[in-house]
Backbone and ligand atoms as CSV (ligand in chain L), in Angstrom:
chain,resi,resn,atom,element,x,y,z
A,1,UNK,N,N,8.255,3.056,-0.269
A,1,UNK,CA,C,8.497,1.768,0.425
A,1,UNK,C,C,9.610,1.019,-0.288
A,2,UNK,N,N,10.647,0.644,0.097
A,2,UNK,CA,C,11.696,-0.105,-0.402
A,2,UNK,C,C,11.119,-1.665,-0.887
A,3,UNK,N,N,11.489,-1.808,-1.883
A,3,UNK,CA,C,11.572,-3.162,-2.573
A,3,UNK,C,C,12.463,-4.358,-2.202
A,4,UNK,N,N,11.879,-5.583,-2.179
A,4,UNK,CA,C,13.537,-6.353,-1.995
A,4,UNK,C,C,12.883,-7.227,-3.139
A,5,UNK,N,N,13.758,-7.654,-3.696
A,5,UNK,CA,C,13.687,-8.722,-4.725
A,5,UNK,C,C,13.613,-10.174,-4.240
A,6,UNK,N,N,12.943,-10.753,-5.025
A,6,UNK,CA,C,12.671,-12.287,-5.173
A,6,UNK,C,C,13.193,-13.108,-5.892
A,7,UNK,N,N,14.076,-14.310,-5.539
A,7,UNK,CA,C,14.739,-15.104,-6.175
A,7,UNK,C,C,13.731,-16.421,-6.302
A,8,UNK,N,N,13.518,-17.688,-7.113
A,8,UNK,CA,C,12.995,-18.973,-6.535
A,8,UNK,C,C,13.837,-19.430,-6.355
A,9,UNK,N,N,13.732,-20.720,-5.999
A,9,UNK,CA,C,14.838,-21.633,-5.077
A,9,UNK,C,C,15.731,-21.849,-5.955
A,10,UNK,N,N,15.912,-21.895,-7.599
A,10,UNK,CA,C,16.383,-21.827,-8.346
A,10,UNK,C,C,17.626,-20.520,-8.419
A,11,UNK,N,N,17.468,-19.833,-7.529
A,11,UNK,CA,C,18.297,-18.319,-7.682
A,11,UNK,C,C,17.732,-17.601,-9.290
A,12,UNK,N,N,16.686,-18.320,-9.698
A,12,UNK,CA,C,16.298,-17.102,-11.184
A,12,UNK,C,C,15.413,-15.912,-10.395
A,13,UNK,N,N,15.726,-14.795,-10.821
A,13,UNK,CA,C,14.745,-13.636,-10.268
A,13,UNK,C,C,13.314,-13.509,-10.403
A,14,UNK,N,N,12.682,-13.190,-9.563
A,14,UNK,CA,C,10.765,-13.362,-9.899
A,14,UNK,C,C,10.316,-12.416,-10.045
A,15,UNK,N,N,10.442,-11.646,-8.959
A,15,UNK,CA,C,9.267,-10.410,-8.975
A,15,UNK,C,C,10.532,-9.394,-7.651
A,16,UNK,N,N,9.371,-8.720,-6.972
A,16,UNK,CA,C,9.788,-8.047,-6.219
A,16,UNK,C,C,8.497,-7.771,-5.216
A,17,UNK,N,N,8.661,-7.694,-3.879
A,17,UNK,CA,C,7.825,-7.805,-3.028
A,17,UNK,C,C,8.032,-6.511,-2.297
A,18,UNK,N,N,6.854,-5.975,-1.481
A,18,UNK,CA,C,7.168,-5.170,-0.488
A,18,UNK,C,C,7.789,-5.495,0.835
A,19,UNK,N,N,8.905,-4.418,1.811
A,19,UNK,CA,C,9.851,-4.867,2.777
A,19,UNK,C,C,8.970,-5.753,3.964
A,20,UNK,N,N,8.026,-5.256,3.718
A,20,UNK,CA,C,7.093,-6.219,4.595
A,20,UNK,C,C,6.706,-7.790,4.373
A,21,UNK,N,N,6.210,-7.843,2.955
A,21,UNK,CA,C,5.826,-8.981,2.346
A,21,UNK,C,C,7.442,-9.723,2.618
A,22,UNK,N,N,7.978,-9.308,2.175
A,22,UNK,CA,C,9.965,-10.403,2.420
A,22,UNK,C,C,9.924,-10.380,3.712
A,23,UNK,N,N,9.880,-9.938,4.788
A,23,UNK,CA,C,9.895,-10.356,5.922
A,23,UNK,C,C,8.596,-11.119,6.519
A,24,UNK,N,N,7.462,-11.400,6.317
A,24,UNK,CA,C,6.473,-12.017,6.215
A,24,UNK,C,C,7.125,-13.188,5.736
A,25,UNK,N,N,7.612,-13.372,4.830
A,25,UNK,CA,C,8.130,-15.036,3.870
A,25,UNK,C,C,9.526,-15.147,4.564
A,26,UNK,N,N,10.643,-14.179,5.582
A,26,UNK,CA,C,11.520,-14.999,5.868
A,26,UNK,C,C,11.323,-15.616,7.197
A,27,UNK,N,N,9.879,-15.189,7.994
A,27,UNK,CA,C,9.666,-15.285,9.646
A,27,UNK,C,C,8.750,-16.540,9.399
A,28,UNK,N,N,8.418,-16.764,8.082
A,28,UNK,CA,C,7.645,-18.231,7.724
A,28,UNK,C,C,8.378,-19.297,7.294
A,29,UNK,N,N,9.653,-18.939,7.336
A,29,UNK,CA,C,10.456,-19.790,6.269
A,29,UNK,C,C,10.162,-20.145,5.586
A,30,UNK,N,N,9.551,-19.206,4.306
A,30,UNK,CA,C,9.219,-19.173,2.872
A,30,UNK,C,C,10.006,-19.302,2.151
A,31,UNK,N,N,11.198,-18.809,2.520
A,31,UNK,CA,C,12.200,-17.523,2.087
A,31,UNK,C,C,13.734,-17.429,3.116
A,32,UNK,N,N,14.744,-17.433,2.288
A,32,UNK,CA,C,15.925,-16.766,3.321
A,32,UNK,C,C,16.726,-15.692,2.519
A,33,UNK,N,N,17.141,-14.911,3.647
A,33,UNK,CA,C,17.565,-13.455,2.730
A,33,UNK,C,C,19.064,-14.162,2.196
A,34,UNK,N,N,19.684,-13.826,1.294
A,34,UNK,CA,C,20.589,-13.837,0.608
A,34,UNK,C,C,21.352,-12.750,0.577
A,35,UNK,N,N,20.590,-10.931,0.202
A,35,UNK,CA,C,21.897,-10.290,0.917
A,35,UNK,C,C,20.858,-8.857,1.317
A,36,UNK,N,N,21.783,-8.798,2.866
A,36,UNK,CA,C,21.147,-7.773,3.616
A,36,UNK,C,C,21.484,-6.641,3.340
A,37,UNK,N,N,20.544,-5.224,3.736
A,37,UNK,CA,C,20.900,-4.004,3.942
A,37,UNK,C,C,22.775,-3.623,4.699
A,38,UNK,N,N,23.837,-3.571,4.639
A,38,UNK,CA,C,24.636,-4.011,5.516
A,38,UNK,C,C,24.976,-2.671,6.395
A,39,UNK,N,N,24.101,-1.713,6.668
A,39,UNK,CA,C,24.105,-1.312,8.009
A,39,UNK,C,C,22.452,-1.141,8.953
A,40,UNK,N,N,21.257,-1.772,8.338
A,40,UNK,CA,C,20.011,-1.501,8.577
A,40,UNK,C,C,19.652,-2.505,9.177
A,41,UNK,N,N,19.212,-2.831,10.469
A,41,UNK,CA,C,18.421,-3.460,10.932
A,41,UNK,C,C,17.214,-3.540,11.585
A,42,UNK,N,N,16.483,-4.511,11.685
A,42,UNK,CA,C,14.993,-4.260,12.063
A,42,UNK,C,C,14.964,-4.711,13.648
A,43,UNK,N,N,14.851,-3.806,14.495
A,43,UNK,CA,C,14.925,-4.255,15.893
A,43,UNK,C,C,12.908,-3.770,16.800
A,44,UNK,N,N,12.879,-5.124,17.019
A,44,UNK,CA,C,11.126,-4.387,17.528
A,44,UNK,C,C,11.068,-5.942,18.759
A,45,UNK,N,N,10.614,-5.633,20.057
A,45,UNK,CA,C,10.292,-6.463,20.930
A,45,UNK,C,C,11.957,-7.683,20.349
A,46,UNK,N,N,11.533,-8.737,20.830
A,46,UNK,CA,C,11.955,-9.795,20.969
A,46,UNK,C,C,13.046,-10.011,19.008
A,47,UNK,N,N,12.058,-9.006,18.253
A,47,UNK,CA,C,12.592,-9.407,17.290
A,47,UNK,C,C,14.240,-8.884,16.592
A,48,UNK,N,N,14.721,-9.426,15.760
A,48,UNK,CA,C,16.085,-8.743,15.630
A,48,UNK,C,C,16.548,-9.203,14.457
A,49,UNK,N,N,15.969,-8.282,13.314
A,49,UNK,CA,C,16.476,-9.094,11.888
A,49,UNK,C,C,17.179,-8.156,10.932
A,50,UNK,N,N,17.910,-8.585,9.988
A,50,UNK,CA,C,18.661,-7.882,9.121
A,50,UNK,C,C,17.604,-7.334,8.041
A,51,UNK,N,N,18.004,-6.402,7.341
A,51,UNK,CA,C,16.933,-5.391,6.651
A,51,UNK,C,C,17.119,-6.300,4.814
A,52,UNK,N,N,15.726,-7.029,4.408
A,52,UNK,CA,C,16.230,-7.927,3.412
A,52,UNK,C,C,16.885,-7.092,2.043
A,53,UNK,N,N,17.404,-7.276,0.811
A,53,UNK,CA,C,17.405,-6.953,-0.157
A,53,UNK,C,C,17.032,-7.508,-1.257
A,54,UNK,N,N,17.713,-8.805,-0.827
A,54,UNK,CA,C,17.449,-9.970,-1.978
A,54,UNK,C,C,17.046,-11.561,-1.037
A,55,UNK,N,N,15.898,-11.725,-0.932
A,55,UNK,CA,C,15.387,-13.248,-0.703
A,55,UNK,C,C,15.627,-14.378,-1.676
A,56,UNK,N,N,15.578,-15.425,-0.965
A,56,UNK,CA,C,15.171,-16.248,-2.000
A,56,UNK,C,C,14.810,-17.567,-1.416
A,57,UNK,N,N,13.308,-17.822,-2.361
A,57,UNK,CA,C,12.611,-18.894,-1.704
A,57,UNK,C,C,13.504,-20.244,-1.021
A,58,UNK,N,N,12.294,-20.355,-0.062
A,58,UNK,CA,C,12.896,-21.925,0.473
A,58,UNK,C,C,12.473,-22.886,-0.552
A,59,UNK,N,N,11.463,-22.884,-0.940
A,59,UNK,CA,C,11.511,-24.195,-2.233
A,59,UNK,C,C,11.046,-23.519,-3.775
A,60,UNK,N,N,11.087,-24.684,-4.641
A,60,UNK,CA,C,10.866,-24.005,-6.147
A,60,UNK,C,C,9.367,-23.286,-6.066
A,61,UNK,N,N,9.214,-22.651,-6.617
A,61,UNK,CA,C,7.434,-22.479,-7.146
A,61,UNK,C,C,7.294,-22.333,-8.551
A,62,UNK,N,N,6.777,-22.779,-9.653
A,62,UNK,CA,C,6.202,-22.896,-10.551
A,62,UNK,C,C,4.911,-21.869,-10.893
A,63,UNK,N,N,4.911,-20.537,-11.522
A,63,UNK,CA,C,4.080,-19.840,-11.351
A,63,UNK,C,C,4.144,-18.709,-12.510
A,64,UNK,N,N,3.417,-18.152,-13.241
A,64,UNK,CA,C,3.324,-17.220,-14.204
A,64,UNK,C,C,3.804,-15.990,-14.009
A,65,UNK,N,N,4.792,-15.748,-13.659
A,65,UNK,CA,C,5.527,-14.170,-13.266
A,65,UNK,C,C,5.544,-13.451,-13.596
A,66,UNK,N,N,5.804,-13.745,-15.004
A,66,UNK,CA,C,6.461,-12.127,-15.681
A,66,UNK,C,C,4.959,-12.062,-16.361
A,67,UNK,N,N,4.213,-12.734,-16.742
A,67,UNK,CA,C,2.574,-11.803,-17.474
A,67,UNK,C,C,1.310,-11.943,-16.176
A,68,UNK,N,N,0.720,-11.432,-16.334
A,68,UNK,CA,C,-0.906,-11.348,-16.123
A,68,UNK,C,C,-0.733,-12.886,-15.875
A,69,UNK,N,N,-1.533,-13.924,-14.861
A,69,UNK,CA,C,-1.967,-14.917,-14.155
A,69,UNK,C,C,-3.368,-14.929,-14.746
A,70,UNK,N,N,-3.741,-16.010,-15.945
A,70,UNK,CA,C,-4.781,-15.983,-16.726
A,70,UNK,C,C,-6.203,-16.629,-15.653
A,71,UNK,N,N,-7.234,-16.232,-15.941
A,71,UNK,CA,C,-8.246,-15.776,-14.972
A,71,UNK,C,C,-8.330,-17.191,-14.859
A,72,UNK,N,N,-8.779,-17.835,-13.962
A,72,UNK,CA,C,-9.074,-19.159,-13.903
A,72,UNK,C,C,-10.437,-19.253,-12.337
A,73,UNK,N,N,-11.073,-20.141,-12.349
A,73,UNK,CA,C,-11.817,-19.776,-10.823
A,73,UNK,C,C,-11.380,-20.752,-9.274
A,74,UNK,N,N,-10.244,-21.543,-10.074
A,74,UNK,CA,C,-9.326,-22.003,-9.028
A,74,UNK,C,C,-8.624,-20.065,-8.198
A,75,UNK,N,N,-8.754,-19.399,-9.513
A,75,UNK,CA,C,-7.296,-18.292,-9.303
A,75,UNK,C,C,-8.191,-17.083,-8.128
A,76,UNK,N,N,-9.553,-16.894,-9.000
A,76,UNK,CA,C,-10.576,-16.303,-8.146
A,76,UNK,C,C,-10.729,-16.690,-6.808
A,77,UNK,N,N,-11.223,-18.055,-6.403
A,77,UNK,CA,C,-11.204,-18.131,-4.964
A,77,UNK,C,C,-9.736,-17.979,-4.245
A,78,UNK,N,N,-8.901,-18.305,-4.802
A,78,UNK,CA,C,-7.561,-18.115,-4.029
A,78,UNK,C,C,-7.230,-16.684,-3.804
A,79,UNK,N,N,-7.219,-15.907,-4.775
A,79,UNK,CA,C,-7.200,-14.340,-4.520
A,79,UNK,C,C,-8.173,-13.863,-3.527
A,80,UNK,N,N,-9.299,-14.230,-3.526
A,80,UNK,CA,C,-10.395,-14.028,-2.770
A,80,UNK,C,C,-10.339,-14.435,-1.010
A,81,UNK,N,N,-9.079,-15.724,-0.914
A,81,UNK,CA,C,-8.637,-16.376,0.071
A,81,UNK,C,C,-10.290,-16.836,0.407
A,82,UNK,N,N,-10.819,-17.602,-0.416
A,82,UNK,CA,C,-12.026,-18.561,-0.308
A,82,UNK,C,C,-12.728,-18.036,0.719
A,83,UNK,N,N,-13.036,-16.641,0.622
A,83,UNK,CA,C,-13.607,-15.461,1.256
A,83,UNK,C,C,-14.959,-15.124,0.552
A,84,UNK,N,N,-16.504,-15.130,0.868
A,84,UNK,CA,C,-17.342,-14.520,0.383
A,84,UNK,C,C,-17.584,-13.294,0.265
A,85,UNK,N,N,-17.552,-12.453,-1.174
A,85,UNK,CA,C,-17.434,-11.128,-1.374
A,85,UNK,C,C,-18.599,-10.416,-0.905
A,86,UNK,N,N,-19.789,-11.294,-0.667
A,86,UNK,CA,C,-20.862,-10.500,-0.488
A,86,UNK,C,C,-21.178,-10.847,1.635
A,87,UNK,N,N,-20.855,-11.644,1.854
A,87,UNK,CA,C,-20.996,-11.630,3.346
A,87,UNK,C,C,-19.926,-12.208,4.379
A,88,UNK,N,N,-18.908,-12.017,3.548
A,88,UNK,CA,C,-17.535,-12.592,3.994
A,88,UNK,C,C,-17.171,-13.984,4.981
A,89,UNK,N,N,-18.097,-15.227,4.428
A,89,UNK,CA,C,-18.263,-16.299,4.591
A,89,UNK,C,C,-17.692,-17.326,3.576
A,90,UNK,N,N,-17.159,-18.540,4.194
A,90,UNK,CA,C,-16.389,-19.509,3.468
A,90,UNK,C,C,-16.961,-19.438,1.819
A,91,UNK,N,N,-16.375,-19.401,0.586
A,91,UNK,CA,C,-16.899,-19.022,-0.514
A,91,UNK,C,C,-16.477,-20.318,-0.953
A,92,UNK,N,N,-17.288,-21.237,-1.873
A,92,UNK,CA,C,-16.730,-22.324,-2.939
A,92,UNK,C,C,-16.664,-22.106,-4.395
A,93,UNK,N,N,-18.067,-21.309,-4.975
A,93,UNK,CA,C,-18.565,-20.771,-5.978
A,93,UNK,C,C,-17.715,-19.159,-6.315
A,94,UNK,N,N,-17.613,-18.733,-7.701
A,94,UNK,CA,C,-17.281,-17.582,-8.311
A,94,UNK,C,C,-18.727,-16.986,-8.515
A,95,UNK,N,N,-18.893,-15.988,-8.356
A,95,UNK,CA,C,-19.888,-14.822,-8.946
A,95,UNK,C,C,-19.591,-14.328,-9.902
A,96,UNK,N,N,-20.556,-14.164,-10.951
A,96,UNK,CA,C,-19.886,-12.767,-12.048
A,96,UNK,C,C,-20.481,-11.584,-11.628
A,97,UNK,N,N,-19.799,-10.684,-11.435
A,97,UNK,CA,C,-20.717,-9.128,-10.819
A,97,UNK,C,C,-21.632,-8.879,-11.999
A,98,UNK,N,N,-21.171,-8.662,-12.967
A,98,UNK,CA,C,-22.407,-8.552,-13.978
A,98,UNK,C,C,-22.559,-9.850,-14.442
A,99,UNK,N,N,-23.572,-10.436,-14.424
A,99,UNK,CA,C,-23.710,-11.697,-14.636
A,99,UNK,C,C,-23.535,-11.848,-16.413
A,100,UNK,N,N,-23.639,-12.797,-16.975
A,100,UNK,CA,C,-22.913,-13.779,-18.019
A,100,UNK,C,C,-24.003,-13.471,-18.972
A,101,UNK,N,N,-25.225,-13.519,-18.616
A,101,UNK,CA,C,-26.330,-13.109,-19.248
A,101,UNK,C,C,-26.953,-11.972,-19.657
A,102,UNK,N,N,-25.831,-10.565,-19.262
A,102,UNK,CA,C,-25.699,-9.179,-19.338
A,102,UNK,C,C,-24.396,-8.822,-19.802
A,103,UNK,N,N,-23.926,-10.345,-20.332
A,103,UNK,CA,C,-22.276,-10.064,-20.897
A,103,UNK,C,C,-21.551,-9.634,-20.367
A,104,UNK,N,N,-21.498,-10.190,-18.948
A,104,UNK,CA,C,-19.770,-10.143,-18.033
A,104,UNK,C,C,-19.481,-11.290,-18.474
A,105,UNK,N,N,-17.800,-10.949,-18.285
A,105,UNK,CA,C,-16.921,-11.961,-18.950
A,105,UNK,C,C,-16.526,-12.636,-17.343
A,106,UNK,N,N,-15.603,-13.748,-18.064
A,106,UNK,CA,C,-14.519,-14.455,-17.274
A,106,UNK,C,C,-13.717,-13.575,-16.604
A,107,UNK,N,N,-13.266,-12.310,-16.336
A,107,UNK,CA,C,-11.828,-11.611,-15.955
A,107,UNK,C,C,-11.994,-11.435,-14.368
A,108,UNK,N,N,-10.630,-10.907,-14.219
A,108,UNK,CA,C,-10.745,-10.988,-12.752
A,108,UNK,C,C,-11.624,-9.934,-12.659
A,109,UNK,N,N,-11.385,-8.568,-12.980
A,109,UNK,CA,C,-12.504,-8.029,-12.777
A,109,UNK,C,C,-13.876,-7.795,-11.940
A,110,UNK,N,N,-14.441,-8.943,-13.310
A,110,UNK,CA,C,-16.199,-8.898,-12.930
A,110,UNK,C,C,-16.485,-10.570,-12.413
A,111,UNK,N,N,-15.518,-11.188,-11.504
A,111,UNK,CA,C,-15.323,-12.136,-10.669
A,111,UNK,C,C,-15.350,-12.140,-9.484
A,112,UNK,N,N,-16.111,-12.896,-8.583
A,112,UNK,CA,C,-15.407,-12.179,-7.210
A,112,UNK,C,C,-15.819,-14.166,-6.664
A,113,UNK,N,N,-15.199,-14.355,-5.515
A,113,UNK,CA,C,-16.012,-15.730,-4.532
A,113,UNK,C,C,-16.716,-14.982,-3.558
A,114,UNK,N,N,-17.412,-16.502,-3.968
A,114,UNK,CA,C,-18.773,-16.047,-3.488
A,114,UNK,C,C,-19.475,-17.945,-2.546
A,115,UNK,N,N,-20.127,-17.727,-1.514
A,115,UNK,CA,C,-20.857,-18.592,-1.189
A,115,UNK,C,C,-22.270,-18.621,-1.973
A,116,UNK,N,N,-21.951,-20.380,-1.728
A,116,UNK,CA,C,-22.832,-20.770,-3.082
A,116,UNK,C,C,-24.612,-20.088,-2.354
A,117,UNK,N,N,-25.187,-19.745,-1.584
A,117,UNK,CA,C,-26.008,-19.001,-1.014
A,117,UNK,C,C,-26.587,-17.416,-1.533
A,118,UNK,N,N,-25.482,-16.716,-1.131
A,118,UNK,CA,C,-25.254,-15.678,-2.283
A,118,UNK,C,C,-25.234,-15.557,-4.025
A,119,UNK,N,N,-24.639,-16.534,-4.019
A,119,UNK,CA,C,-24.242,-16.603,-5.390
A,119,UNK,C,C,-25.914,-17.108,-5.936
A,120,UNK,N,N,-26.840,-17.844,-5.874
A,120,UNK,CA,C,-27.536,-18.153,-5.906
A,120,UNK,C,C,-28.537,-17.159,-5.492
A,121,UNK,N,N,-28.746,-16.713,-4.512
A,121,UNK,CA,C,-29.877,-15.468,-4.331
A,121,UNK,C,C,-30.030,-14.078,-5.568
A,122,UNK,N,N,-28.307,-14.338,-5.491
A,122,UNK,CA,C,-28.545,-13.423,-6.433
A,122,UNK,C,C,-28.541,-13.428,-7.900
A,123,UNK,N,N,-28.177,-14.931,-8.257
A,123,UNK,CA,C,-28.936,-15.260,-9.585
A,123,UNK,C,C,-28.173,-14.130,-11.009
A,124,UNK,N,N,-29.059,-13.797,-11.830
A,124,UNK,CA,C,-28.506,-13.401,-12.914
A,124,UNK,C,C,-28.610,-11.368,-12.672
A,125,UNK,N,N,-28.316,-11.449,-11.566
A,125,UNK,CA,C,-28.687,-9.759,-11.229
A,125,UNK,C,C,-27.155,-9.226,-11.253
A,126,UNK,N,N,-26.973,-7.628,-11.312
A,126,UNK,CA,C,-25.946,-7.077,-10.642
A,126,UNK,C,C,-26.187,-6.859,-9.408
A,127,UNK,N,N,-25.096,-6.454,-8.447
A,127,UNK,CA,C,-25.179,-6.431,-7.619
A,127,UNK,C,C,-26.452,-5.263,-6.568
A,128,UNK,N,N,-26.187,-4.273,-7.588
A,128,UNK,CA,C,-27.319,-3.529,-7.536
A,128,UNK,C,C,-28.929,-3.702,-7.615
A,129,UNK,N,N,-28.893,-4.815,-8.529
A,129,UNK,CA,C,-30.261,-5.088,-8.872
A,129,UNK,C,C,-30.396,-5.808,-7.714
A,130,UNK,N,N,-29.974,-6.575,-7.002
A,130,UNK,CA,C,-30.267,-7.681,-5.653
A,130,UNK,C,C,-30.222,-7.119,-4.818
A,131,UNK,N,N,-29.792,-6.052,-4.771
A,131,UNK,CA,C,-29.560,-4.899,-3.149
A,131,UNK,C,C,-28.894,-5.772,-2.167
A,132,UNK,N,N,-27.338,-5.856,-3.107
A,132,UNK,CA,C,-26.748,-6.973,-2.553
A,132,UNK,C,C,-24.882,-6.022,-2.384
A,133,UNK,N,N,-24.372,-5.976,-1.396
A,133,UNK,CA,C,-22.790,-5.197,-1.282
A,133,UNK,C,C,-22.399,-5.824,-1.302
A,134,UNK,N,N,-20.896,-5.514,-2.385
A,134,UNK,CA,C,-19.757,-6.249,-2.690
A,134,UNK,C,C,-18.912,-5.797,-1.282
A,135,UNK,N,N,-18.390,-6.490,-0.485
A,135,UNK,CA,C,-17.323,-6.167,0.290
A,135,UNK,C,C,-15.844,-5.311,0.225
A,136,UNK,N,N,-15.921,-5.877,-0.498
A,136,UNK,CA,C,-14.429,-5.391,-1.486
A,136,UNK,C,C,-14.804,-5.351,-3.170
A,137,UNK,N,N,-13.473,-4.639,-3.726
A,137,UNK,CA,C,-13.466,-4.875,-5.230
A,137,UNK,C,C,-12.398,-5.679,-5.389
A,138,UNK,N,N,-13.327,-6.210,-6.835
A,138,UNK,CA,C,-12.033,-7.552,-7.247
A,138,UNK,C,C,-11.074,-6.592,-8.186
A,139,UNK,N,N,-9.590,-6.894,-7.796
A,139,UNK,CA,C,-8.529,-6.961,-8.383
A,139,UNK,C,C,-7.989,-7.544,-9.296
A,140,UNK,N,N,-6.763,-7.022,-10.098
A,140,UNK,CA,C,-6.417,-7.989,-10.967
A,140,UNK,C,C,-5.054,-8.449,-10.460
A,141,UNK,N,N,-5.178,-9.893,-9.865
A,141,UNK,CA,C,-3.896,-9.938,-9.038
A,141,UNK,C,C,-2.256,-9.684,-9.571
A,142,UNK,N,N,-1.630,-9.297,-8.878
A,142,UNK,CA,C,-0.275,-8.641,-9.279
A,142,UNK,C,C,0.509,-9.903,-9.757
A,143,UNK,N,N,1.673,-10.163,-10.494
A,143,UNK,CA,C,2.947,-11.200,-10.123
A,143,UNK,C,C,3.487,-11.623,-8.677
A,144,UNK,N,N,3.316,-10.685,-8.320
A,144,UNK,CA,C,3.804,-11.138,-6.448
A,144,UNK,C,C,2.479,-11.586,-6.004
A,145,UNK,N,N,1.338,-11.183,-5.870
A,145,UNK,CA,C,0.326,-11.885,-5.575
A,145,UNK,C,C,0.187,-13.136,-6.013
A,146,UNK,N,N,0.842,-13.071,-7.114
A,146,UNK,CA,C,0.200,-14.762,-7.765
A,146,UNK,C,C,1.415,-15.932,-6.871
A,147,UNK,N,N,2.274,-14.874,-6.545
A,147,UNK,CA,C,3.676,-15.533,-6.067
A,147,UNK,C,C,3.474,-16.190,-4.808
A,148,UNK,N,N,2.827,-15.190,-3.920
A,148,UNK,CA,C,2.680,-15.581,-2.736
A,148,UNK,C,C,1.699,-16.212,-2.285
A,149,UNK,N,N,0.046,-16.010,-3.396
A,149,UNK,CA,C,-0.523,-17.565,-3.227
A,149,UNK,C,C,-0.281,-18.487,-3.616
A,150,UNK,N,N,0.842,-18.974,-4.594
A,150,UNK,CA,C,1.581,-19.670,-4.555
A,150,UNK,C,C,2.236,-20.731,-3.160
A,151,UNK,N,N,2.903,-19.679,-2.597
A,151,UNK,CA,C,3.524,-20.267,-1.529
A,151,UNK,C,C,2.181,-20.018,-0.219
A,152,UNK,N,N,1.397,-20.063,-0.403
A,152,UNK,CA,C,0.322,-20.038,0.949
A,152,UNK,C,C,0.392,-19.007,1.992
A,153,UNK,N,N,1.121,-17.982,1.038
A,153,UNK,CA,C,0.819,-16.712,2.175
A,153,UNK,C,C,-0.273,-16.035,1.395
A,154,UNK,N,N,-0.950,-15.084,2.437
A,154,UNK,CA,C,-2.239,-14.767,2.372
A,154,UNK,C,C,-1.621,-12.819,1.401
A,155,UNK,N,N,-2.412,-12.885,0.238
A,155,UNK,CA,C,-2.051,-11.580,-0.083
A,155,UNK,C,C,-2.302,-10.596,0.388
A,156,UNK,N,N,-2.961,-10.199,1.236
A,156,UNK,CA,C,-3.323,-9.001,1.929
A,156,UNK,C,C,-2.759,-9.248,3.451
A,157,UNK,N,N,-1.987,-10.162,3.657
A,157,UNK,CA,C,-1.193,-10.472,5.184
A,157,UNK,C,C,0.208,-9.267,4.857
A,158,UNK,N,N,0.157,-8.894,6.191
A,158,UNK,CA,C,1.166,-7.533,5.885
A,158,UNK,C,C,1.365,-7.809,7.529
A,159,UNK,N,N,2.428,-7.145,8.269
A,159,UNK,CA,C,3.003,-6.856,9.120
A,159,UNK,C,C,2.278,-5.581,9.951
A,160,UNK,N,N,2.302,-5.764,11.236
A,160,UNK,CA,C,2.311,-4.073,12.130
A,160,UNK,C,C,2.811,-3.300,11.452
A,161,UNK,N,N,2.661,-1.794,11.654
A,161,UNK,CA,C,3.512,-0.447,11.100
A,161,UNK,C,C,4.473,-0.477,11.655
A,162,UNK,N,N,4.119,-0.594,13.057
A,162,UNK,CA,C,4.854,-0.716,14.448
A,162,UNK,C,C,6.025,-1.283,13.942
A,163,UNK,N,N,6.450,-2.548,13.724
A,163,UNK,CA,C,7.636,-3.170,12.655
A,163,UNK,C,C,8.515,-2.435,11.793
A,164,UNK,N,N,7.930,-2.645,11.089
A,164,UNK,CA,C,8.976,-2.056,9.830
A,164,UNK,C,C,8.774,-0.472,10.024
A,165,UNK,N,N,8.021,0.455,10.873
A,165,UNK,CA,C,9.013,1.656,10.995
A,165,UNK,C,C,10.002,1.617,12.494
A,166,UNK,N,N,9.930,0.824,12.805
A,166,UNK,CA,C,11.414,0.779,13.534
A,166,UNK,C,C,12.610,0.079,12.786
A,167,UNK,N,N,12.623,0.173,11.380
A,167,UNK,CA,C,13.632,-0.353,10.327
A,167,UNK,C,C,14.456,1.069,10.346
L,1,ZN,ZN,ZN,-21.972,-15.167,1.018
């Protein structure tokens, strides 16, 4: 999958996103490309865009790039997109999968959001012990992840195939 790079509004370099994720942030005006593929274009229905290389945000963002995004449970529900891991309902509360009292830590890891319902039923158990399914596994979010909840795009928001293989 081709890369295009990320500038902030600043023109300093950030990260690098997938061709999808940069076109996701320039059809939001997140983002405007700065310099295109110069014979590739993306032609699908109605749409008709130049193939990005280098973006760069529409406004500044302030955000931990170049290391690891230190665990925080502001950082958990946002990765989580304030998603309940165990019944995929509005989440306010963090879970520890192994709970705190079986020595799970803070990390993203053994974190997940969770509605305070869940989170509560299941008390100081693993998930196993509550006969309780994690939906997903928690991740340790990327630099571009941290980037793009940053700017209020959703990290797992991606484009049709349909799209970008008519690039
Ligand atoms: Zn729940």
């Amino acid at each position: 999958m081709r890369e295009t790079l990320v500038l902030n509004a600043s023109f300093e370099p950030l990260s690098t996103v997938s061709l999808r994720r940069a076109i996701v942030l320039v059809m939001q005006d997140k983002a405007v490309v700065e310099q295109a593929h110069p014979g590739l274009r993306i032609r699908a229905a109605a749409l008709d865009l130049p193939v990005p290389l280098v973006i760069r945000l529409s406004r500044y963002v302030r955000v931990p790039f170049r290391r690891q995004a230190p665990w925080s449970r502001r950082g958990v529900l946002v990765r989580d997109q304030h998603r309940c891991a165990y019944c995929g309902r509005r989440a306010t509360t963090v879970d520890h999968v192994v709970p705190r009292a079986h020595g799970g830590g803070d990390t993203w890891l053994n974190t997940v959001a969770s509605c305070a319902e869940d989170n509560h039923r299941k008390a100081d158990r693993t998930p196993e012990q509550a006969g309780m399914e994690l939906l997903r596994r928690p991740f340790v979010p990327t630099p571009a992840d941290t980037m793009l909840a940053a700017l209020g795009v959703s990290v797992r928001e991606e484009l049709p195939d349909w799209l970008v293989q008519s690039a």
